[in-house]
Backbone of each chain as nested JSON, in Angstrom:
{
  "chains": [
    {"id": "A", "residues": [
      {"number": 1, "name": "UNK", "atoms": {"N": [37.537, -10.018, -31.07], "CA": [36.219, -10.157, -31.704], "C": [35.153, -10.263, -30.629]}},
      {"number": 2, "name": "UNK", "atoms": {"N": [34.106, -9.691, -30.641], "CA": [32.974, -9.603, -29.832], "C": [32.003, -11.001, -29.869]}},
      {"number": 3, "name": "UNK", "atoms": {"N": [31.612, -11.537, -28.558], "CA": [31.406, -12.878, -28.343], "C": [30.168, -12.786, -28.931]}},
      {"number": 4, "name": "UNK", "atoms": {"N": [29.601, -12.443, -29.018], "CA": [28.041, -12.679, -29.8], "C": [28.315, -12.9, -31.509]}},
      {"number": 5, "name": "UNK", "atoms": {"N": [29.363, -12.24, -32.119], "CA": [29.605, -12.565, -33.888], "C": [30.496, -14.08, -33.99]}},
      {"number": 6, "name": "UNK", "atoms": {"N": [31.535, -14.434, -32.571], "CA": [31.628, -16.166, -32.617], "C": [30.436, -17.03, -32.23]}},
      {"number": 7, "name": "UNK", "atoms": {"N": [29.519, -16.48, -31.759], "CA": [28.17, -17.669, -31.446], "C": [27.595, -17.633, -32.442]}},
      {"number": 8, "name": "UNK", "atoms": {"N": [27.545, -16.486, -33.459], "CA": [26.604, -16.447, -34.504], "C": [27.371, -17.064, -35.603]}},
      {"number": 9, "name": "UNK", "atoms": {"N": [29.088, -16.932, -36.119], "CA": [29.461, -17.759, -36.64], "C": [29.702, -19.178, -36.531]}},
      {"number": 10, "name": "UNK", "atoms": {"N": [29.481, -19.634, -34.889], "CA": [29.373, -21.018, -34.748], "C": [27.884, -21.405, -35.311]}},
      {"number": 11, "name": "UNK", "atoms": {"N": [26.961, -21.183, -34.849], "CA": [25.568, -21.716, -35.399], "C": [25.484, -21.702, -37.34]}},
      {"number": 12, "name": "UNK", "atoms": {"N": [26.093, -20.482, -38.066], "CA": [26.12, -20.14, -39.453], "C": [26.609, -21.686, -39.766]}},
      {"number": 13, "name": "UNK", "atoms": {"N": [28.11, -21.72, -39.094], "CA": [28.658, -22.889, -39.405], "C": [27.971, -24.603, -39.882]}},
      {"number": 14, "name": "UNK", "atoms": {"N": [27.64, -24.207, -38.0], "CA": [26.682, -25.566, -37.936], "C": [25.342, -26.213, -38.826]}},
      {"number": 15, "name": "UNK", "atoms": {"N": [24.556, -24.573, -39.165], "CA": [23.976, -24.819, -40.071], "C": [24.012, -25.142, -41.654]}},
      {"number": 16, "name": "UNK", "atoms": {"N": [25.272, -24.441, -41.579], "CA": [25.71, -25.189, -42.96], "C": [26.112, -26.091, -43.361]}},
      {"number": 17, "name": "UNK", "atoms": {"N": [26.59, -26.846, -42.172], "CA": [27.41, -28.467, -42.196], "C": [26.05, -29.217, -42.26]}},
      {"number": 18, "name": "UNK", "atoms": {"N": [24.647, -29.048, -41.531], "CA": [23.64, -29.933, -41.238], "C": [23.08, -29.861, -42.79]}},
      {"number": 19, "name": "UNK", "atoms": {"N": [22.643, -28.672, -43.26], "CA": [22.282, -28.276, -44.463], "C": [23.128, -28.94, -46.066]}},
      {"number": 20, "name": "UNK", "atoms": {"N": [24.44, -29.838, -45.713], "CA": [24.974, -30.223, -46.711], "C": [24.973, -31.672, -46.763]}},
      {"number": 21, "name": "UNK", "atoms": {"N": [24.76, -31.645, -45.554], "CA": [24.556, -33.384, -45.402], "C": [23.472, -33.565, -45.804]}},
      {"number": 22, "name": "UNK", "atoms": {"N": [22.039, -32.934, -45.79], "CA": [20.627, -33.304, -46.197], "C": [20.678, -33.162, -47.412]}},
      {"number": 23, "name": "UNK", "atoms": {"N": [21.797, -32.214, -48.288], "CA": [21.919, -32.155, -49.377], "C": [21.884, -33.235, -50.225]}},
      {"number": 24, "name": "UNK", "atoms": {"N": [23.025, -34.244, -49.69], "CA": [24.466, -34.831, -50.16], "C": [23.257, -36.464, -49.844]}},
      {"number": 25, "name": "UNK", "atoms": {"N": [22.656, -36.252, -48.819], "CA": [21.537, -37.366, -48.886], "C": [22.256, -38.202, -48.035]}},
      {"number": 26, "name": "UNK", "atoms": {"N": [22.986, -37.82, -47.394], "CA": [23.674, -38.818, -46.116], "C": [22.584, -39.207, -45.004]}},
      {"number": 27, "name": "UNK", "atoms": {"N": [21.749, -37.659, -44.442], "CA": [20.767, -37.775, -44.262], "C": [19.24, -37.917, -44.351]}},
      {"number": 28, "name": "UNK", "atoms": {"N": [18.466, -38.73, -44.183], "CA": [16.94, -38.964, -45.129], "C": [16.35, -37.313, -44.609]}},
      {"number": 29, "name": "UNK", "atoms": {"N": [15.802, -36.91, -45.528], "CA": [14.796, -35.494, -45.59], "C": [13.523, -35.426, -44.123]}},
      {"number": 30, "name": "UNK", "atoms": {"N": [13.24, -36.755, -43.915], "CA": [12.183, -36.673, -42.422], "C": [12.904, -36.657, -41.601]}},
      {"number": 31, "name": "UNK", "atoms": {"N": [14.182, -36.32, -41.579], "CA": [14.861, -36.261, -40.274], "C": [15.79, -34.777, -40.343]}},
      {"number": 32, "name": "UNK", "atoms": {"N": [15.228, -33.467, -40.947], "CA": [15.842, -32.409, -41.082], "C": [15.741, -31.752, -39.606]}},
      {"number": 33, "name": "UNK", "atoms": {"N": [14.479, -31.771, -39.022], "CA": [14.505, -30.911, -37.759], "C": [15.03, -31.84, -36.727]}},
      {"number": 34, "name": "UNK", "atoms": {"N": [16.063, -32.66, -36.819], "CA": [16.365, -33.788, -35.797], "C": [17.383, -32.777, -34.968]}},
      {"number": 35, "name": "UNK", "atoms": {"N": [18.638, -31.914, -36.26], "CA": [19.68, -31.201, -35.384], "C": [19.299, -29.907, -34.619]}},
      {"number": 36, "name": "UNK", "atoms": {"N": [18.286, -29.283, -34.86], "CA": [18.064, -27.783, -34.465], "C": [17.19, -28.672, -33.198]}},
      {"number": 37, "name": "UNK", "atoms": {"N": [16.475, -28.992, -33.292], "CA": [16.041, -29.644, -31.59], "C": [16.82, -30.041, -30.512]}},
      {"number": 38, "name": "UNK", "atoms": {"N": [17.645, -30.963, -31.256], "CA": [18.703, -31.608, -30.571], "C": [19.336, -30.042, -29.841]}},
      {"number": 39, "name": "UNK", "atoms": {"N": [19.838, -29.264, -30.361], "CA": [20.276, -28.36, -29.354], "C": [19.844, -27.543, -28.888]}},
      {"number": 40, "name": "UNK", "atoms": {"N": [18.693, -27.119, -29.183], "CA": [17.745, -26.585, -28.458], "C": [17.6, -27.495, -27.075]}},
      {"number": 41, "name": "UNK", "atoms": {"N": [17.474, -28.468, -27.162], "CA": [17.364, -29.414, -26.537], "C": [18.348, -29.707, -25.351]}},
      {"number": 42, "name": "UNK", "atoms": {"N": [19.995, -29.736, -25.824], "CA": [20.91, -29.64, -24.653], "C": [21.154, -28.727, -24.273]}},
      {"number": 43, "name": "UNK", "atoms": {"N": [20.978, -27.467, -24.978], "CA": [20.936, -25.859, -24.908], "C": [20.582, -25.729, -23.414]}},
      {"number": 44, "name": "UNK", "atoms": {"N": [18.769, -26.219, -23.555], "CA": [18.36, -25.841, -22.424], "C": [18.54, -27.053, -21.335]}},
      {"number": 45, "name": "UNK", "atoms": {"N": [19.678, -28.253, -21.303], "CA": [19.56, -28.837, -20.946], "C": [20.493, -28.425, -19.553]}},
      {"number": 46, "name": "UNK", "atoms": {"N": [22.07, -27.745, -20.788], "CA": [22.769, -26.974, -20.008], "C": [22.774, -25.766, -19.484]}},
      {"number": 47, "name": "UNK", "atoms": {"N": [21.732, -25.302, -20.105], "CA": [21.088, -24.206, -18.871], "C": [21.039, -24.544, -17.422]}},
      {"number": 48, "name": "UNK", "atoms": {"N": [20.036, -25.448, -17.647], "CA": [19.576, -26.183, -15.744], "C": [21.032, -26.712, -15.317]}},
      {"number": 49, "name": "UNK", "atoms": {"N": [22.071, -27.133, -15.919], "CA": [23.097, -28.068, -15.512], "C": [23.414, -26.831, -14.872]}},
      {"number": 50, "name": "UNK", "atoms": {"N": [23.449, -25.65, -15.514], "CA": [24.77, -24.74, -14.428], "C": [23.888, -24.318, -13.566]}},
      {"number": 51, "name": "UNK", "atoms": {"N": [22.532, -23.693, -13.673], "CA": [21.863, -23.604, -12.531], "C": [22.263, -24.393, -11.561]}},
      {"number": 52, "name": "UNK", "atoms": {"N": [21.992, -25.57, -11.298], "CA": [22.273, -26.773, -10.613], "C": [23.636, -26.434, -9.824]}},
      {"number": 53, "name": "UNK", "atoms": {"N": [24.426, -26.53, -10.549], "CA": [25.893, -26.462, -9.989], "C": [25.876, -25.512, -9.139]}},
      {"number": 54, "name": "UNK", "atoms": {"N": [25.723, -23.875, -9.921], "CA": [25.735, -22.872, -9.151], "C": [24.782, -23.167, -7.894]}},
      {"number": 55, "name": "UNK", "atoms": {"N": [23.687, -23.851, -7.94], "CA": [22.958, -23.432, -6.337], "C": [24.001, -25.026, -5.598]}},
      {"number": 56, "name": "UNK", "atoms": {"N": [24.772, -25.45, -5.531], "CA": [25.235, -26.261, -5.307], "C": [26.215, -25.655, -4.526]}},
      {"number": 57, "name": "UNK", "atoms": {"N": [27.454, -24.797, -5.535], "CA": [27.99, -24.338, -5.026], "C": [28.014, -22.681, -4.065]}},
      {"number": 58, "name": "UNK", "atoms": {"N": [26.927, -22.348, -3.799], "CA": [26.534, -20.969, -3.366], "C": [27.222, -20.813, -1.655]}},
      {"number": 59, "name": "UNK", "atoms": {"N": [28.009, -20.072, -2.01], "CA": [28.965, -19.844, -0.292], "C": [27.888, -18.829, 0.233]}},
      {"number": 60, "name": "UNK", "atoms": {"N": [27.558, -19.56, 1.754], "CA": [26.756, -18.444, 2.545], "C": [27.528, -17.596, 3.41]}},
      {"number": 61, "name": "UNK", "atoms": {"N": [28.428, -17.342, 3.556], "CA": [29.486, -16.312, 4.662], "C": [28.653, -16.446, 5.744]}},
      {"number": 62, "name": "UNK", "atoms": {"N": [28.623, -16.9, 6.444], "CA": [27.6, -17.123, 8.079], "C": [28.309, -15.855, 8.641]}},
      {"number": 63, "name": "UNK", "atoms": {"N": [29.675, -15.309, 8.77], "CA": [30.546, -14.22, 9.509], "C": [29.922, -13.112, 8.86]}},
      {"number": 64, "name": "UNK", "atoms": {"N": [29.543, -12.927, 7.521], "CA": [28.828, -11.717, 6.932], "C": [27.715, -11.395, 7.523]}},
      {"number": 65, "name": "UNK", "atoms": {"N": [26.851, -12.27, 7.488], "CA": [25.483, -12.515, 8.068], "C": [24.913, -11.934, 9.628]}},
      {"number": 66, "name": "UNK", "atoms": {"N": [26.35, -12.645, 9.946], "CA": [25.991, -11.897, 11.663], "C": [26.752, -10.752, 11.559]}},
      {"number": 67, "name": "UNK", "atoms": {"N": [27.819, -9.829, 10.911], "CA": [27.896, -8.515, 11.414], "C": [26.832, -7.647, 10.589]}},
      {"number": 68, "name": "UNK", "atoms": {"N": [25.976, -8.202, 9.47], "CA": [25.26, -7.694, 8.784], "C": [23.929, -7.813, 9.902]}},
      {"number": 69, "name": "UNK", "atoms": {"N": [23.58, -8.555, 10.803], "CA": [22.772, -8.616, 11.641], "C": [22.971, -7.165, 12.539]}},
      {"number": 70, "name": "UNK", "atoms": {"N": [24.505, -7.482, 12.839], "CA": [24.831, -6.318, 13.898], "C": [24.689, -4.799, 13.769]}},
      {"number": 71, "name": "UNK", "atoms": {"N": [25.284, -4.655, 12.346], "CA": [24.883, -3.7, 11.403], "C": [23.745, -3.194, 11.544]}},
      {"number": 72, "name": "UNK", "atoms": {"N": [22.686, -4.159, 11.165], "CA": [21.215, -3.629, 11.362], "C": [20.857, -3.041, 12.771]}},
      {"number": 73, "name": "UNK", "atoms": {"N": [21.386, -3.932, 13.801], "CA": [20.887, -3.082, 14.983], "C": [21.242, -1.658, 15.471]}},
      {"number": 74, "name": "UNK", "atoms": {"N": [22.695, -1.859, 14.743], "CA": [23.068, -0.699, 15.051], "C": [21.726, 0.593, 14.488]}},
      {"number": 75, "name": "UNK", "atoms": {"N": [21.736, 0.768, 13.197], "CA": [20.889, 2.023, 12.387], "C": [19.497, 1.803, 13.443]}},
      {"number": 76, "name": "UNK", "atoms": {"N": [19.217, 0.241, 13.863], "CA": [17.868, 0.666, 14.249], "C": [17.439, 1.676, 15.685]}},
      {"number": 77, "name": "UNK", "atoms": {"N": [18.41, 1.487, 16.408], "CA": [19.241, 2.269, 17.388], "C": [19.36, 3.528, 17.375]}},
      {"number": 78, "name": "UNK", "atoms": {"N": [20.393, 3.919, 16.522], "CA": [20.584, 5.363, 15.549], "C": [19.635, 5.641, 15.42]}},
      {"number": 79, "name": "UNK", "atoms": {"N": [18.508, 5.326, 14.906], "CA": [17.532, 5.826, 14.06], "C": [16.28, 6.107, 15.4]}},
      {"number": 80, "name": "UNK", "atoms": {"N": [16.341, 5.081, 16.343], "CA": [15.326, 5.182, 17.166], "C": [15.626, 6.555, 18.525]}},
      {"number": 81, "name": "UNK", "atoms": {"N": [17.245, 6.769, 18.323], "CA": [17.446, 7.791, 19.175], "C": [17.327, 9.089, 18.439]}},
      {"number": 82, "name": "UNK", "atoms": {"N": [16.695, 9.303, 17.601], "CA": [16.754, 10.36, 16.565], "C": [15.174, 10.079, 16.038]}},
      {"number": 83, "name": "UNK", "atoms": {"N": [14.764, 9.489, 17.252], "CA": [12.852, 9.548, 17.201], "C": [12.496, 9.256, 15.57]}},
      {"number": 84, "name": "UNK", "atoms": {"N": [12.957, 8.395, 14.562], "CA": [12.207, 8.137, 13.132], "C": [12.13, 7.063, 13.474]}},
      {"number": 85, "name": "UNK", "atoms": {"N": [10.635, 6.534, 12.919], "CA": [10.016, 5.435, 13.377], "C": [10.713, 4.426, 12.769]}},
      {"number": 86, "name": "UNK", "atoms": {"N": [11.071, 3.138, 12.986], "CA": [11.995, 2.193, 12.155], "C": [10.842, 0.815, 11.9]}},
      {"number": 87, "name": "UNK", "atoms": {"N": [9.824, 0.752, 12.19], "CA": [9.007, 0.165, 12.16], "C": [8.957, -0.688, 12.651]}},
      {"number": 88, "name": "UNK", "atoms": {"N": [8.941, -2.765, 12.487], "CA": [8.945, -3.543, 13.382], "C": [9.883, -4.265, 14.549]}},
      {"number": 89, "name": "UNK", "atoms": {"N": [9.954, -3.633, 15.805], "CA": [10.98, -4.075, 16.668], "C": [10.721, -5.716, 17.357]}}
    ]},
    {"id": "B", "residues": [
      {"number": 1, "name": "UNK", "atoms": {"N": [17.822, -22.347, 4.488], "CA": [19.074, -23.233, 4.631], "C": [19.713, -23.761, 3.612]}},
      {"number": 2, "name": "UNK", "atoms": {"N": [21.114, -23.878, 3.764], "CA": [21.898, -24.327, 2.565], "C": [21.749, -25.559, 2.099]}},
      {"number": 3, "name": "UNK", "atoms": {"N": [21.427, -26.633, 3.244], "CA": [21.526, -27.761, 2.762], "C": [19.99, -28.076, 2.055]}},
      {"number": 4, "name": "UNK", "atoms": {"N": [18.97, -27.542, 2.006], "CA": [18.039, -27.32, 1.204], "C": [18.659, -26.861, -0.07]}},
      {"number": 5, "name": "UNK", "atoms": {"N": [19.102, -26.012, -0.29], "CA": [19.634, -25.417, -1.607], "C": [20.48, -26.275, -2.377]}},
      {"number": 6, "name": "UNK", "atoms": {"N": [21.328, -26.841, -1.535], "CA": [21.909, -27.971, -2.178], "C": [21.583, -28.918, -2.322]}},
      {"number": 7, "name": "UNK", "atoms": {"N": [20.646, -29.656, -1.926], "CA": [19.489, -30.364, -2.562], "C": [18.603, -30.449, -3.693]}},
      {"number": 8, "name": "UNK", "atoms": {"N": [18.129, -29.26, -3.82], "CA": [17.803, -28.939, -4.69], "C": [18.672, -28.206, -6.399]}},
      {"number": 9, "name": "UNK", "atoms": {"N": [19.637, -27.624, -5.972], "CA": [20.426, -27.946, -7.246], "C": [21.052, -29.039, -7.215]}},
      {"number": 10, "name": "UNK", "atoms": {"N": [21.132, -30.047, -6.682], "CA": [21.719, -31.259, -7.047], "C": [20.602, -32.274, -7.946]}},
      {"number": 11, "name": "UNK", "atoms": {"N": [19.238, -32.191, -7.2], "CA": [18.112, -32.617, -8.304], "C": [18.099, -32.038, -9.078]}},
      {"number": 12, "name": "UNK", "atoms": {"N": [18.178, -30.701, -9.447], "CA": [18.153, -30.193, -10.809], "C": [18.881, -30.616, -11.739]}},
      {"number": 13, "name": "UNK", "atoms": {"N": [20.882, -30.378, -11.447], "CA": [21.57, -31.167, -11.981], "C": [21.304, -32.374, -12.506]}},
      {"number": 14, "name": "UNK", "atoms": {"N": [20.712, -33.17, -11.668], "CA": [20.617, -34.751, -11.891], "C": [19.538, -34.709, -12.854]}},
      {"number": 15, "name": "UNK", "atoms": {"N": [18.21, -34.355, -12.642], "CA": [17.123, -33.678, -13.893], "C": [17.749, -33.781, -15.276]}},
      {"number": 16, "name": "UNK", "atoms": {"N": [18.777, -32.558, -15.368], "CA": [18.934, -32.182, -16.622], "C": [19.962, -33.116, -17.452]}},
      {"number": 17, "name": "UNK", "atoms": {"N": [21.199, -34.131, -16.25], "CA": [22.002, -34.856, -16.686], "C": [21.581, -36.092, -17.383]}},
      {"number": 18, "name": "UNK", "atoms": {"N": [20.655, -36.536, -16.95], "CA": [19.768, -37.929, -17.348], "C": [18.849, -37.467, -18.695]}},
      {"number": 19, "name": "UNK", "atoms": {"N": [17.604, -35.999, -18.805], "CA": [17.651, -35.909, -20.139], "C": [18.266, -36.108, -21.144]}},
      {"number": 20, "name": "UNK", "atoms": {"N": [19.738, -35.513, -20.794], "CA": [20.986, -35.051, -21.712], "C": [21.507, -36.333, -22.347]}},
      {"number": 21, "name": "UNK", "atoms": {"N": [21.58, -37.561, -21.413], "CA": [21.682, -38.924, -21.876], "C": [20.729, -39.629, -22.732]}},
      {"number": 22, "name": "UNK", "atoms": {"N": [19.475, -39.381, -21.812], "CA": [18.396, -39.66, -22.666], "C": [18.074, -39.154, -24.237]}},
      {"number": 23, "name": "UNK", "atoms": {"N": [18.412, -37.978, -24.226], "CA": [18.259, -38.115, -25.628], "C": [18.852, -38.276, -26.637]}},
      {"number": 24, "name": "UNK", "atoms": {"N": [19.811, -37.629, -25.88], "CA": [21.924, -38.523, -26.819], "C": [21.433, -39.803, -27.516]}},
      {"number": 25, "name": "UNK", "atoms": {"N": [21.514, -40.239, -26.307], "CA": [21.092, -41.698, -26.653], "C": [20.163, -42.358, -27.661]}},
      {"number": 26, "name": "UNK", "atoms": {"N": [19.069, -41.263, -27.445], "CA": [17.337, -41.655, -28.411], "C": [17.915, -41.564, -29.829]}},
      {"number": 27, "name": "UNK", "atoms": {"N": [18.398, -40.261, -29.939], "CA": [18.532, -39.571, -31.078], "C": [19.61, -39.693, -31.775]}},
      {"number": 28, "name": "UNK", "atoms": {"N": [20.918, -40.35, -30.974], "CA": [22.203, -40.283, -31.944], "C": [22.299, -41.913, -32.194]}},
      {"number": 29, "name": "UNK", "atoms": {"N": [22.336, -42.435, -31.268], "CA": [23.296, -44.125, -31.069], "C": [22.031, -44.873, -31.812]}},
      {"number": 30, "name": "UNK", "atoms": {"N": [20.915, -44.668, -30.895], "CA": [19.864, -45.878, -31.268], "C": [19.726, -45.973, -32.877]}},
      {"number": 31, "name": "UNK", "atoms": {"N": [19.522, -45.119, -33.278], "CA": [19.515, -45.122, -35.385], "C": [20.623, -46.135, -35.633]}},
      {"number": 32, "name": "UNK", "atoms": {"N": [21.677, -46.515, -35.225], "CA": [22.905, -47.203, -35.597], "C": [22.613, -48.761, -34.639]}},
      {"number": 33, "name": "UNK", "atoms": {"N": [21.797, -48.825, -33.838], "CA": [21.632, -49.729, -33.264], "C": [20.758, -51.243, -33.976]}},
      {"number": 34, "name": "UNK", "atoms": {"N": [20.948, -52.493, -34.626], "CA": [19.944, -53.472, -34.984], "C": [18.654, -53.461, -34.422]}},
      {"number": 35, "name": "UNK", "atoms": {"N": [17.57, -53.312, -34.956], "CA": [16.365, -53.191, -34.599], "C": [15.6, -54.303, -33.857]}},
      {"number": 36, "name": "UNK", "atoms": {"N": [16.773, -55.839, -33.804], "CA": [15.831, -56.167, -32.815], "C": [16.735, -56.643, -31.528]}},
      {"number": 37, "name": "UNK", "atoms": {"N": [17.798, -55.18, -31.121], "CA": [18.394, -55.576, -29.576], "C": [17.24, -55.066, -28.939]}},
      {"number": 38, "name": "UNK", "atoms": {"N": [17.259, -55.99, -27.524], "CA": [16.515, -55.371, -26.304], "C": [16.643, -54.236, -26.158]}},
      {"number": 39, "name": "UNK", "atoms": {"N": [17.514, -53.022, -26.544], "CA": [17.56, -51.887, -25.615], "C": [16.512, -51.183, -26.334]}},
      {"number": 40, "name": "UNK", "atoms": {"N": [15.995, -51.298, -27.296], "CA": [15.093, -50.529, -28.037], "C": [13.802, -50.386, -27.537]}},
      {"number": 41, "name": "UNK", "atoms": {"N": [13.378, -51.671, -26.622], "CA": [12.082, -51.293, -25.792], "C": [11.791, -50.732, -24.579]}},
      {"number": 42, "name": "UNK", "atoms": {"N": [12.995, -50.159, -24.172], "CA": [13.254, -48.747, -23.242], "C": [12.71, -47.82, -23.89]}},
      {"number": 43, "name": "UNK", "atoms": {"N": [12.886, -47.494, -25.531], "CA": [13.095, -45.814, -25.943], "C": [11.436, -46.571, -26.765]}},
      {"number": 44, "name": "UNK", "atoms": {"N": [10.641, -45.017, -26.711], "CA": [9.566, -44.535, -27.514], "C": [10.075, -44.506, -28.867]}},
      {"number": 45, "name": "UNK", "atoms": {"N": [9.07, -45.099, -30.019], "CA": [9.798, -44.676, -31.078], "C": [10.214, -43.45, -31.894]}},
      {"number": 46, "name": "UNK", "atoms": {"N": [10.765, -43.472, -32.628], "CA": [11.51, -42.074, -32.701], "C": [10.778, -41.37, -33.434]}},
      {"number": 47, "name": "UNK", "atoms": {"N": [9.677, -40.818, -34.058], "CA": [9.017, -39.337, -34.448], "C": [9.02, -39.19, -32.866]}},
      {"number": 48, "name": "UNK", "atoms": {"N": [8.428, -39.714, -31.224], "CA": [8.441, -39.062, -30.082], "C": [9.685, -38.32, -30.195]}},
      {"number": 49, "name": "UNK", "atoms": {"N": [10.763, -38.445, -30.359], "CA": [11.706, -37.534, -29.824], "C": [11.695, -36.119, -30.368]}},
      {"number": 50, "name": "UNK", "atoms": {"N": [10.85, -36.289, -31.896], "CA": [10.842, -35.126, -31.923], "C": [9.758, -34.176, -31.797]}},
      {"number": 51, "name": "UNK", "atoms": {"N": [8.321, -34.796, -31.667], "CA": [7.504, -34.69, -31.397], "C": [7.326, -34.071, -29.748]}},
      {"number": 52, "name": "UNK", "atoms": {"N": [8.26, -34.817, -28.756], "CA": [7.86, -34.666, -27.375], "C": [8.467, -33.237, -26.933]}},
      {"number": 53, "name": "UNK", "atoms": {"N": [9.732, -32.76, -27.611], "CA": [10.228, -31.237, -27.479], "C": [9.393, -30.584, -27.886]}},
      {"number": 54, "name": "UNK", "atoms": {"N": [8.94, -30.709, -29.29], "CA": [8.386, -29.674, -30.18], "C": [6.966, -29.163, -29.296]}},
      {"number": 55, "name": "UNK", "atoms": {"N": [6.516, -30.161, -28.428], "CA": [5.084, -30.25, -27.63], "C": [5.425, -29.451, -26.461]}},
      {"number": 56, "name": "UNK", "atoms": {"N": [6.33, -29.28, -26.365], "CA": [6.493, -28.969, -24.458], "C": [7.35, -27.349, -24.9]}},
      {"number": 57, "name": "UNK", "atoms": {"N": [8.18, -27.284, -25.453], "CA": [7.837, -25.829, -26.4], "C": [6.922, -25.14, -26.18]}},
      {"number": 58, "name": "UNK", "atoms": {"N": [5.99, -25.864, -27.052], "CA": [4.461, -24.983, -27.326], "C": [3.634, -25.02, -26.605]}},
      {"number": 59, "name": "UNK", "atoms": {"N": [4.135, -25.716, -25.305], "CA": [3.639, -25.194, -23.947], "C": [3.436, -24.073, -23.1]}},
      {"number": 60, "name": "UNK", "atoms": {"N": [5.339, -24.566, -23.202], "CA": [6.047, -23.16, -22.5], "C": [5.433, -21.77, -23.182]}},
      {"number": 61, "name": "UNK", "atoms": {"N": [5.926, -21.744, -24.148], "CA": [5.344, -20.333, -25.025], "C": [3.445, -19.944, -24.702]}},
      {"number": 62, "name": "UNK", "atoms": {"N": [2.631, -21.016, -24.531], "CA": [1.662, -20.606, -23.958], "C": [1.579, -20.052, -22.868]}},
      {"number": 63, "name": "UNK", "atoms": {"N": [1.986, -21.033, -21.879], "CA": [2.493, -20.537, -20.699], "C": [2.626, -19.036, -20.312]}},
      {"number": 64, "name": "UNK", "atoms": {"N": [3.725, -19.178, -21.183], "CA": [4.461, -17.748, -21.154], "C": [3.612, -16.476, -21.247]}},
      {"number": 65, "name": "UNK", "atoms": {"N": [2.714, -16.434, -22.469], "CA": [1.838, -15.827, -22.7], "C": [1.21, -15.814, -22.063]}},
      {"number": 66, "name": "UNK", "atoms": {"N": [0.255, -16.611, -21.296], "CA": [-0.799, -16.456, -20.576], "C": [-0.422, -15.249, -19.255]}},
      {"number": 67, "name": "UNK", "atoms": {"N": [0.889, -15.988, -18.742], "CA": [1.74, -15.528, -17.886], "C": [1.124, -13.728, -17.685]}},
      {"number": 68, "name": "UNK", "atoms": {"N": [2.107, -13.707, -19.296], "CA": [2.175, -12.516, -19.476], "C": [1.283, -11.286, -19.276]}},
      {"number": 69, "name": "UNK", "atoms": {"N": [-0.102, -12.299, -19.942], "CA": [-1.318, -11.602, -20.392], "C": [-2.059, -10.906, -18.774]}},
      {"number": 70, "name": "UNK", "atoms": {"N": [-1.995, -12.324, -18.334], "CA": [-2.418, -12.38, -16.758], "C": [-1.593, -10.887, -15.923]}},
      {"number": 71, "name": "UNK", "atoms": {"N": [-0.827, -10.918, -15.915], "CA": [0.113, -9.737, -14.941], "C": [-0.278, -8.791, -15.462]}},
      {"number": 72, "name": "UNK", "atoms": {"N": [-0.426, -8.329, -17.28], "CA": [-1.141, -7.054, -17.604], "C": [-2.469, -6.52, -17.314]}},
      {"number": 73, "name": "UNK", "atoms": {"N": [-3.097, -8.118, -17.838], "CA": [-4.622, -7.127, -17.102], "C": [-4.837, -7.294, -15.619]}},
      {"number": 74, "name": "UNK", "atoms": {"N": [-4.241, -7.777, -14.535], "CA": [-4.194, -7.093, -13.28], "C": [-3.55, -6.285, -13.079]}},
      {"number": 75, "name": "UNK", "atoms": {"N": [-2.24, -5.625, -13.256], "CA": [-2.045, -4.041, -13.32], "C": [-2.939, -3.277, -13.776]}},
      {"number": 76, "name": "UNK", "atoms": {"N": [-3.294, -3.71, -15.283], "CA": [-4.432, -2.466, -15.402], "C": [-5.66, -2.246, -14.736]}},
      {"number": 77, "name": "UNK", "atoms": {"N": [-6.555, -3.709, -14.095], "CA": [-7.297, -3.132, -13.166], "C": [-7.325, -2.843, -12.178]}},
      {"number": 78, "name": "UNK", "atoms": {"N": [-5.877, -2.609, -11.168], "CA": [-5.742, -1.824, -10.336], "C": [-5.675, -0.346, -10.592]}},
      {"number": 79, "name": "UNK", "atoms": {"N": [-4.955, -0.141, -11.542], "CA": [-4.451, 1.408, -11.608], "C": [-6.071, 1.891, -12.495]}},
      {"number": 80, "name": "UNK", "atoms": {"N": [-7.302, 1.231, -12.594], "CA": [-8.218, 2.164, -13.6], "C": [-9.438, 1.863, -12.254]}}
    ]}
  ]
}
């Protein structure tokens, strides 16, 4: 099953469980928009959480970096013995 | 630098972990809580909780818009 028709049947769900309780009068009527905030609410709460993590965990390869340095000199080289301007040396 | 970066998603983390309590807390436990324990004069009373999202929302979405509006009409008065 395609992940977007289980998110949409989880929320259908959810809304129908919140929607039976306001029914059923478990919950008082001034407190209907309490659940759709509420996750809106951790929704975007756990948004930032994985942001967070992810720049937390972000591997810099320092060994990439410098042959990617080296790399560069090389073309600028190449390029400068083959007279095209490479711009700032 | 990394250790900048990790600094900074670690405040973020921490940001969003303490909301996440905070409002757990506002919005689920405190309703079940006797109205006259001490912990209740920590929390705003409760229409804020729902009041203070619904506000910062209709921020963002301005925001957003303005955002938006702003980047269009400076493209267009460059390119005319």
């Amino acid at each position: 099953m395609k992940h977007v028709v289980k998110i949409l049947t989880l929320v259908v769900a959810i809304t129908a469980f919140w929607i039976g309780l306001l029914q059923t009068s478990v919950v008082p009527c001034s407190h209907t928009w309490l659940l759709p905030i509420y996750f809106i609410v951790s929704l975007g709460c756990y948004g930032l959480l994985m942001v967070g993590i992810g720049l937390i965990c972000f591997p810099t390869c320092p060994q990439e970096a410098l042959l990617l340095q080296q790399d560069i000199k090389e073309a600028k080289e190449y390029l400068k013995r083959n007279k095209i301007d490479v711009g700032s040396d | 630098m990394e250790l900048a970066d990790r600094a900074v998603g670690f405040l973020l983390s921490f940001i969003s972990l303490s909301i996440f309590t905070y409002y757990t807390f506002w919005v689920i436990i405190l309703p079940f809580v006797d109205s006259d324990h001490f912990i209740h004069q920590y929390f705003l009373p409760q229409e804020y909780a729902i009041l203070i999202p619904v506000f910062a929302g209709v921020v963002l979405l301005c925001f957003l818009c303005i955002f938006i509006g702003f980047v269009t009409l400076k493209s267009k008065k460059k390119k005319a």
